[in-house]
C-alpha positions in Angstrom: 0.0 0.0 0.0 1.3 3.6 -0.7 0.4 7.0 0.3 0.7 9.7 -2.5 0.5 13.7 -1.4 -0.3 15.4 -4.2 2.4 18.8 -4.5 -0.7 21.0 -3.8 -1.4 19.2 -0.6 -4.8 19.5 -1.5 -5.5 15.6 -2.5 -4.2 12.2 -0.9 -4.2 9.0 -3.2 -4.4 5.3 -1.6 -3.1 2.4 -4.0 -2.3 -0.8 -3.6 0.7 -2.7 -5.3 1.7 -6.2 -6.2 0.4 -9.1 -8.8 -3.6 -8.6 -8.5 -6.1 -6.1 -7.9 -6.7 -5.1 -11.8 -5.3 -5.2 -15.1 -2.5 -2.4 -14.4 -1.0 -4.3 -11.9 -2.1 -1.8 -9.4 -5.2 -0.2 -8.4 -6.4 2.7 -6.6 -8.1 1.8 -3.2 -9.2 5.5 -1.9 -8.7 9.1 -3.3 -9.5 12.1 -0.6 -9.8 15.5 -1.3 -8.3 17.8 0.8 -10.7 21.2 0.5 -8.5 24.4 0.7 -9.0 26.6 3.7 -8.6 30.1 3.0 -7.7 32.9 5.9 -8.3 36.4 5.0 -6.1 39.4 5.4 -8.2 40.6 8.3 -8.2 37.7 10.0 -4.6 36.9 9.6 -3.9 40.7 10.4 -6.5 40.4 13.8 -4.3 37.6 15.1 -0.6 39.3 14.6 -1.8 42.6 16.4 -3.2 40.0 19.1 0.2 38.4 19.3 2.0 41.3 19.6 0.0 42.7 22.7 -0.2 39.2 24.7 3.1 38.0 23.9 5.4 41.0 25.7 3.3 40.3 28.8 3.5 36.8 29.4 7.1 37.2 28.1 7.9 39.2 31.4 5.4 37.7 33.2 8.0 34.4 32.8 10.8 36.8 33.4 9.4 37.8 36.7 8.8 34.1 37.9 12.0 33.1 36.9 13.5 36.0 39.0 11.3 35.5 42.0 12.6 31.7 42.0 16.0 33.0 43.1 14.9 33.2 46.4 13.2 29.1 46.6 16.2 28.4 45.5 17.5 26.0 48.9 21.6 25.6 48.7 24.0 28.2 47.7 24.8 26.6 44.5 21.3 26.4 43.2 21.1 29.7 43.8 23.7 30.6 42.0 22.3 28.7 38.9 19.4 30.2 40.1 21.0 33.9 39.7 22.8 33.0 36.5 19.6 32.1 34.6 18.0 35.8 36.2 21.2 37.4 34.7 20.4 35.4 31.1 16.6 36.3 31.8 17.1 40.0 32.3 19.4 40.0 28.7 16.5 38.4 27.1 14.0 41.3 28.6 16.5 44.0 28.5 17.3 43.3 24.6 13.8 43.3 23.4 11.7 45.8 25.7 14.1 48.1 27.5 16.4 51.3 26.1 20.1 50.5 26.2 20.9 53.2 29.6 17.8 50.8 31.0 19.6 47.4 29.7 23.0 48.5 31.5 21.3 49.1 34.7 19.6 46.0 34.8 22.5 44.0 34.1 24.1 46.1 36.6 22.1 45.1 39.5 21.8 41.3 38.5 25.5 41.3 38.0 25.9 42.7 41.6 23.5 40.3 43.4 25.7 37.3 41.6 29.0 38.8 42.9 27.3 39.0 46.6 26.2 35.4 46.0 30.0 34.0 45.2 31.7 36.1 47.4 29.2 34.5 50.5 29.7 30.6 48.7 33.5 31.4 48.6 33.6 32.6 52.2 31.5 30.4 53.9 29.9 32.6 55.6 26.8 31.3 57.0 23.4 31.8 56.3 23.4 34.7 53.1 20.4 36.6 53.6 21.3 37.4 57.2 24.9 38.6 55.6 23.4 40.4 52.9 21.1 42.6 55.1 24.1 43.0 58.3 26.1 44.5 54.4 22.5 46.8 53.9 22.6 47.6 57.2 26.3 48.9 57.7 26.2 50.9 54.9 22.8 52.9 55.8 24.5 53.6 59.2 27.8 54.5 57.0 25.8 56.9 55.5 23.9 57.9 58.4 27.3 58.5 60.2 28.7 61.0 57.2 25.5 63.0 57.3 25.8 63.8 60.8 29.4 64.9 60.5 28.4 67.2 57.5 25.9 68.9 59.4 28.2 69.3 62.5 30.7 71.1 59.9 28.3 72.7 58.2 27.5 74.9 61.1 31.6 74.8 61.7 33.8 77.7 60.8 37.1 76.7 58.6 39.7 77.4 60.9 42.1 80.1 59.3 45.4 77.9 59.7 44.0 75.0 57.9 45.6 73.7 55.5 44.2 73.2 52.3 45.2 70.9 49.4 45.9 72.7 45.8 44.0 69.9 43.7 41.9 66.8 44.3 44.5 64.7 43.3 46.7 65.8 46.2 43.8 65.8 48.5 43.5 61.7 47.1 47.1 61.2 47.7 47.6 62.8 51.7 44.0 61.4 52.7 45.3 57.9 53.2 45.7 57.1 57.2 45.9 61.0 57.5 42.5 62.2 57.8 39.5 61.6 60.1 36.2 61.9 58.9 35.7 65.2 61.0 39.2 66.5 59.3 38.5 65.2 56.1 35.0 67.1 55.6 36.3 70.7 57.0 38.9 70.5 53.9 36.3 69.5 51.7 34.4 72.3 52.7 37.4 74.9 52.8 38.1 73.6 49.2 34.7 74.4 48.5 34.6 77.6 50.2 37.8 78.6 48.1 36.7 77.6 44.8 33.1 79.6 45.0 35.7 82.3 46.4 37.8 82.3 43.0 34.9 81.8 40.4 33.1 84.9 42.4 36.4 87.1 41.6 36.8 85.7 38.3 33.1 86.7 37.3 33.6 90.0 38.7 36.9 90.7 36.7 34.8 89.5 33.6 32.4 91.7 34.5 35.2 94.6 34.9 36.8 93.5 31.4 33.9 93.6 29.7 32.6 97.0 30.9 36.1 98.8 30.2 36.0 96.9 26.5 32.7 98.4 26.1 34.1 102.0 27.0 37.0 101.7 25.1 37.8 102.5 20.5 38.6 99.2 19.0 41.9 99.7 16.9 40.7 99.4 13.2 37.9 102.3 14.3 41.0 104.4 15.8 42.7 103.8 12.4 39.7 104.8 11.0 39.3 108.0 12.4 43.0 109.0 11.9 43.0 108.1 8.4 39.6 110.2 7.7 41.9 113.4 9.6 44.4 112.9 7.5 42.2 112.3 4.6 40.4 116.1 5.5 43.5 117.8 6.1 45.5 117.1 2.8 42.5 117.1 0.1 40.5 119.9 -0.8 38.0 118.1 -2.2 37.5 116.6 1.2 36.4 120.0 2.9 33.8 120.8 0.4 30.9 122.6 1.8 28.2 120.0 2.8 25.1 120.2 1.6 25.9 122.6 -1.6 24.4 125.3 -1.5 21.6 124.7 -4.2 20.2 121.4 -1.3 20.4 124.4 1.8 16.2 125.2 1.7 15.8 121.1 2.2 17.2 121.5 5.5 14.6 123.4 6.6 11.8 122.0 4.4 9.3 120.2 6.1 7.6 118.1 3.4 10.8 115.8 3.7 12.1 113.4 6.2 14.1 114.5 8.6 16.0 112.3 10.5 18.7 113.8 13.4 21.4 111.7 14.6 23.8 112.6 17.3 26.9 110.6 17.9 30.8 111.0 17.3 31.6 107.0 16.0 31.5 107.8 12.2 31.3 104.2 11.3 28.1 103.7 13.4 26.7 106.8 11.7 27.9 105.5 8.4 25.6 102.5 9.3 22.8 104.3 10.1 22.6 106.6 7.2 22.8 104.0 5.2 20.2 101.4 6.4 17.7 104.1 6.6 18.6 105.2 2.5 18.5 101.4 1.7 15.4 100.7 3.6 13.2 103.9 2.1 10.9 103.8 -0.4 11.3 107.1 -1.4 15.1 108.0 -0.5 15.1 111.0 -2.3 12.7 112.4 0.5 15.3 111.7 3.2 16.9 114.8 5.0 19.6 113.9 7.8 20.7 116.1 10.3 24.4 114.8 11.7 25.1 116.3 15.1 29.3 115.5 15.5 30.5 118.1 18.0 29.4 119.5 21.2 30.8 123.0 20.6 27.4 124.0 18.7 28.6 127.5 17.9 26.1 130.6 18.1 23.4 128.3 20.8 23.4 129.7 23.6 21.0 127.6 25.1 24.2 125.5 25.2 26.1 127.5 27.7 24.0 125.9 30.7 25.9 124.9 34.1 23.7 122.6 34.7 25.6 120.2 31.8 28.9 121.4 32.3 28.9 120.6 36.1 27.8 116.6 34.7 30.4 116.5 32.3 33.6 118.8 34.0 32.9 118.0 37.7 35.8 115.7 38.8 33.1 113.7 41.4 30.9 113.2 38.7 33.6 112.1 36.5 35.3 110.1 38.9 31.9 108.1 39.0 32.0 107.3 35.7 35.6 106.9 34.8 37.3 105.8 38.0 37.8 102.7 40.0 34.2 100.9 40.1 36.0 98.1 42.4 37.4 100.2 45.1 35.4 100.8 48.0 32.4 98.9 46.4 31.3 95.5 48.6 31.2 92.7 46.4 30.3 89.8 49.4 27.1 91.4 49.4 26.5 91.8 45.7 25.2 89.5 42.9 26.7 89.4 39.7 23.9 90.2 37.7 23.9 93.5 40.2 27.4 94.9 39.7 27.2 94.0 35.8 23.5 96.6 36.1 25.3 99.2 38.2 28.3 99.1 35.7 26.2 99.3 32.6 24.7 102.8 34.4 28.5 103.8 35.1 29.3 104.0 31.0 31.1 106.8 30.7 29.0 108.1 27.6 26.2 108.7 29.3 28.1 112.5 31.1 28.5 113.3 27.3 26.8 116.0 26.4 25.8 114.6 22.9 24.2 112.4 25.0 21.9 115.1 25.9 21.7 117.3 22.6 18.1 115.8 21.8 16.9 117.9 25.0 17.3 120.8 22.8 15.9 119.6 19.7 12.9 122.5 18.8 16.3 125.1 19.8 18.4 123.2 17.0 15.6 123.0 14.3 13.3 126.4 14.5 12.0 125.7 11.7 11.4 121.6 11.8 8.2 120.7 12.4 8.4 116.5 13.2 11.8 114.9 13.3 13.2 111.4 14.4 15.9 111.4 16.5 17.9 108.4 16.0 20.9 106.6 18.4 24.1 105.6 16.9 23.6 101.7 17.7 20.7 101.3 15.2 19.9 100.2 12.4 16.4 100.6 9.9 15.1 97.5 8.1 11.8 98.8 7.4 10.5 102.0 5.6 10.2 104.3 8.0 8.3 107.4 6.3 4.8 106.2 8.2 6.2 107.2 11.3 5.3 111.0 10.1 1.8 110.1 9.5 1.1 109.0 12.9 -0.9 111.1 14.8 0.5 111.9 18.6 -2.7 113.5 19.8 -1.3 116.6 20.9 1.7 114.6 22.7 5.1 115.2 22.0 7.5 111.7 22.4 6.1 108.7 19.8 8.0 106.3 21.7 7.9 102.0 22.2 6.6 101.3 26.1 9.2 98.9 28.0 6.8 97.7 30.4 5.1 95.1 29.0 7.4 92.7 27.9 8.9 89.5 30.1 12.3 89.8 29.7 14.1 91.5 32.6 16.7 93.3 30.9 14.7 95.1 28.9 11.3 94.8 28.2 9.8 95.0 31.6 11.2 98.6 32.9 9.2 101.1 35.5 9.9 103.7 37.2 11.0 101.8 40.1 14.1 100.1 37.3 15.5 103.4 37.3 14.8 105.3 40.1 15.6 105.3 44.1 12.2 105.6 45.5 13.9 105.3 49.4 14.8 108.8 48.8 12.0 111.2 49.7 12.4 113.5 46.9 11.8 110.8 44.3 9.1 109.1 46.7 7.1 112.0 46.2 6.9 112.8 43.1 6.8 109.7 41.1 5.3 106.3 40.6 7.2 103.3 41.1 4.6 101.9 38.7 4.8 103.9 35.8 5.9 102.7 32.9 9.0 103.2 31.2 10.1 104.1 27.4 12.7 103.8 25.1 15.3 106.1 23.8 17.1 105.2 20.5 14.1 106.2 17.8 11.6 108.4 18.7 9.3 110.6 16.5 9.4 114.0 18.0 6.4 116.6 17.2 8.8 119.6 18.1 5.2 122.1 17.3 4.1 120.8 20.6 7.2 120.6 22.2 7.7 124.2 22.1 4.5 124.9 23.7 5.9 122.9 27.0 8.7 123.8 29.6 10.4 120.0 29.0 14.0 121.4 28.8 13.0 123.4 31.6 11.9 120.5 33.8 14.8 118.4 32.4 16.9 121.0 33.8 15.7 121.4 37.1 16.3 117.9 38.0 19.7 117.6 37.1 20.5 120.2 39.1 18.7 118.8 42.1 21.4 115.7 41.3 24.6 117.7 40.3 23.9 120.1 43.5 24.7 123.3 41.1 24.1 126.5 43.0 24.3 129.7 40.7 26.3 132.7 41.8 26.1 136.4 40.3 29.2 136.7 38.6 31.0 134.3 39.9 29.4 130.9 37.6 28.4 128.1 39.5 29.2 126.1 42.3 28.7 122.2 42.7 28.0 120.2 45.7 26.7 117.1 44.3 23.7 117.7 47.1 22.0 114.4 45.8 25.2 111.9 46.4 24.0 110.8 42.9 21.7 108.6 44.5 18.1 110.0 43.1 18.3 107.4 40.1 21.1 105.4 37.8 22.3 108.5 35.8 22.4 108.9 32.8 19.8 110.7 29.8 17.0 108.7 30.0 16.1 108.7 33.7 15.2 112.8 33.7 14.2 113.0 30.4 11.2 109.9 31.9 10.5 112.9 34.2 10.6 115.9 31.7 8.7 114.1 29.1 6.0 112.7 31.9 2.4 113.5 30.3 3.9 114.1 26.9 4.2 110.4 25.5 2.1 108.7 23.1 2.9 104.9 23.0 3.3 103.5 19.2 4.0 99.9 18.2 6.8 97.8 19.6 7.2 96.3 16.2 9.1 100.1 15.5 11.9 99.7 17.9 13.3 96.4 18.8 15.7 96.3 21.7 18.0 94.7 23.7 20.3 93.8 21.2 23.7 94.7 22.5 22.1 92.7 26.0 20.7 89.5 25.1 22.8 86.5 23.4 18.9 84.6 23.6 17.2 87.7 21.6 14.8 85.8 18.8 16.3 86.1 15.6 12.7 86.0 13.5 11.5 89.0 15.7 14.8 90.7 15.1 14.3 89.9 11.6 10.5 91.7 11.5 11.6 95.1 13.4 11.2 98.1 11.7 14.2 99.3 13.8 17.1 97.1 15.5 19.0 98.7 18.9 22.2 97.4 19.9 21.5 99.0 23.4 23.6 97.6 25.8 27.2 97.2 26.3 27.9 94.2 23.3 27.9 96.7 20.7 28.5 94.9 17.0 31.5 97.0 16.3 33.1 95.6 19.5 34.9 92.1 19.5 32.3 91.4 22.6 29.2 92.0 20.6 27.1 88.6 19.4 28.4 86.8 16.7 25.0 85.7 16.0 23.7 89.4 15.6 26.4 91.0 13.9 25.4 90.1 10.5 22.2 92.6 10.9 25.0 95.4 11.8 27.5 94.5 9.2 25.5 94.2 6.1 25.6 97.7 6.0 29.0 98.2 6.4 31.1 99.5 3.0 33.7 96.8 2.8 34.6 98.2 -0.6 35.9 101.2 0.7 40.0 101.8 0.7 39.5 103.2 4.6 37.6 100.4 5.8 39.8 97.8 3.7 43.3 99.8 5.3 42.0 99.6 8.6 40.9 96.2 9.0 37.5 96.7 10.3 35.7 93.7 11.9 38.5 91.1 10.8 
């Protein structure tokens, strides 16, 4: 008899062999057909997703009995067996289920319990689970122990004569046999105390260095400025009148632009021209007013005491320009304090420039609406709608800086800039009042001359500077104050002088905190109408942002001999 499978599988033939049967020799006995079974995709697809949620559970599920048999294991060497097929176990389960950090871990603490295990076998030690708590326990009081002698230091002082190791390889190296645990955590803690001691200093001098970096004239801008002398004084061409005489009437014509910028850095000023020109839809409307020199000849609404006491009076100066370390206590200051208080100790701000755009209706009788522009700018967006908004009688279109969330910038009042503990300031002003921004303001100087601002401006620097005028004799300063009624500088009396007289327009107009913040958000730096590098990181200066240069430096004129020559920004 033989069986025949058909290849299909689907049929299975009977025969018999040998003499008889029929005339073939051979005859079939039975013939059965298999019917097919077919499974559908759904149903196949049903059972894998099944599969795949039932088998990780019973898969750990046999993990976890076969770890919890370690401990019904009877002798030491079954246990051992016991722990070696837990380590294999905890492979398997690690491999498939668990992150590789996870995988090392386990294997960690399996490998552990196995060396416990051997180490007891080896010994002979007794019973192991009495042994492996008596290790559990020793080590908790070990701990317990330590603890107690940190807090007993902790409220220690380091005694002066102690001797402290210069590294923590030498502390390594002398601790053997030398130390007790009492000894051995006071110089822990006197290394500790000596290392915040250093990285404290070491900020500080940062600090220092970075403040007098900000003060100072990078080289190539030096070069710069010595080349353009030398440039003036040997061509004649050089020294042509500026404007010509047939462009006079547009300085005085109000149907133009007119933009005023005060500053002695011609490079910055080179930058800010041309931004503004490159930014305009109508450039040809553009009138700018370049203020270089202090020594306004013929004002003289210039000739006031009041300035020259802030920028000749060796107190004041000394503030500004002399040792900001000496005398000041830095055990009870924070970084982030001493890096404020030197930012308001920049020596520009007792420049008088600084305070030309108090007399802005006195330089421009004739001007009707101007914007007065810092140095540290720079204009990505056309700028002519600035004119068409209307102030509602104010006379400051300025960006608010109380509403933001960063605290370097964008969330200034009153109480940022001035020292309400002083009874002068207490009551007068609002701690809550919110601040404003210098650095591009549209100025309605009709209104302006309608108000006593300079007036007011006036009378409070005097009642800082101390300046007592005497018949015939000039003036007299006392520095009454002790310069302590607010952070000087321009913008802290010009917030009271201008109080009343602001109308808040768009922040999207003046972006800053660029020459502050390494974080500022490059897409809203992008969208500004105007960019300020206020702040100490300016982009001509090696400290400014690297990231934030670019912005600045697009509008430099590499192609130039004098900025070539000079090696600006390399």
């Amino acid at each position: 008899m033989q069986l025949h499978f058909s290849p299909s599988m689907r049929s299975i033939t009977i025969s018999s062999s040998g003499s008889g049967g029929n005339s073939n020799g051979g005859g079939d006995l039975m013939k059965i057909k298999v019917a097919a079974r077919h499974i559908s995709y759904r149903t196949l697809f049903h059972t894998i997703l099944i599969l795949a949620f039932l088998l990780p559970f019973v898969f750990i599920l046999t993990a976890l009995v076969t770890l919890e048999g370690v401990n019904k294991c009877s002798s030491i060497e079954q246990r051992l067996v016991c722990l070696g097929l837990g380590l294999v176990v905890a492979d398997l389960v690690s491999a498939v289920f668990l992150s590789s950090a996870l995988q090392l871990q386990l294997r960690a603490a399996w490998s552990l319990q196995c060396m416990i295990w051997y180490w007891i076998k080896a010994g002979n030690y007794g019973d192991p689970l009495a042994l492996q708590m008596d290790v559990v326990n020793n080590s908790v009081r070990l701990v317990k122990d330590f603890v107690k002698i940190l807090n007993q230091v902790n409220s220690e002082k380091v005694p002066d004569g102690l001797k402290l190791p210069d590294s923590f390889n030498q502390l390594v190296s002398e601790m053997k046999n030398k130390y007790s645990s009492k000894e051995f955590a006071l110089i822990m803690k006197g290394m500790m105390e000596r290392f915040e001691r250093e990285i404290r200093e070491s900020k500080f001098s940062e600090l220092m260095n970075k403040h007098f970096a900000a003060s100072a004239i990078p080289k190539g801008m030096h070069c710069l400025s010595l080349r353009l002398t030398d440039e003036y004084s040997s061509n004649a061409h050089a020294r042509r009148q500026l404007p010509s005489p047939e462009l006079l009437p547009l300085l005085s014509d109000n149907s133009y632009h007119h933009f005023v910028l005060s500053t002695d850095n011609i490079l910055a000023a080179s930058v800010v021209v041309a931004s503004a020109v490159q930014s305009s839809v109508n450039p040809g409307k553009i009138v700018f007013h370049v203020i270089t020199d202090k020594n306004l000849c013929g004002h003289a609404f210039m000739n006031v005491p009041v300035l020259e006491a802030v920028e000749s009076h060796y107190g004041i100066r000394n503030y500004y320009h002399g040792n900001h370390i000496a005398g000041a206590n830095l055990s009870d200051t924070t970084p982030l304090t001493f890096a404020s208080k030197l930012q308001a100790r920049s020596p520009k701000y007792i420049s008088l420039l600084n305070h030309l755009r108090i007399y802005l209706p006195e330089l421009f009788p004739n001007l009707d609406k101007v914007v007065f522009l810092d140095d540290d700018v720079v204009i990505q967006r056309d700028l002519s709608p600035l004119w068409e908004i209307d102030l509602d009688g104010k006379v400051n279109g300025a960006v608010e800086t109380c509403k933001g969330e960063d605290e370097w910038v964008m969330s200034k009042r009153f109480r940022n800039y001035f020292n309400f503990s002083h009874p002068l300031i207490a009551n007068n002003l609002n701690p809550d009042e919110c601040a404003w921004a210098y650095g591009m303001n549209i100025f309605d100087l009709r209104a302006w001359r309608k108000t006593n601002i300079r007036d007011a401006y006036h009378a409070w620097l005097k009642e800082v500077t101390g300046v007592i005028f005497v018949a015939g004799s000039g003036s007299i300063v006392n520095l009454k104050s002790n310069l302590t009624l607010w952070k000087l500088g321009t913008l802290p009396p010009a917030l009271i002088a201008f109080r009343g007289h602001v109308h808040p327009i768009e922040p999207s107009w003046h972006m800053l905190g660029l020459g502050y913040q390494n974080k500022t958000n490059i897409e809203n730096v992008k969208k500004a109408a105007v960019i300020h590098y206020n702040g100490q990181s300016k982009p001509w200066l090696e400290i400014g942002f690297e990231h934030l240069r670019p912005f600045w430096t697009k509008y430099v004129n590499y192609s130039s001999d004098f900025i070539r020559n000079c090696h600006i920004l390399e």
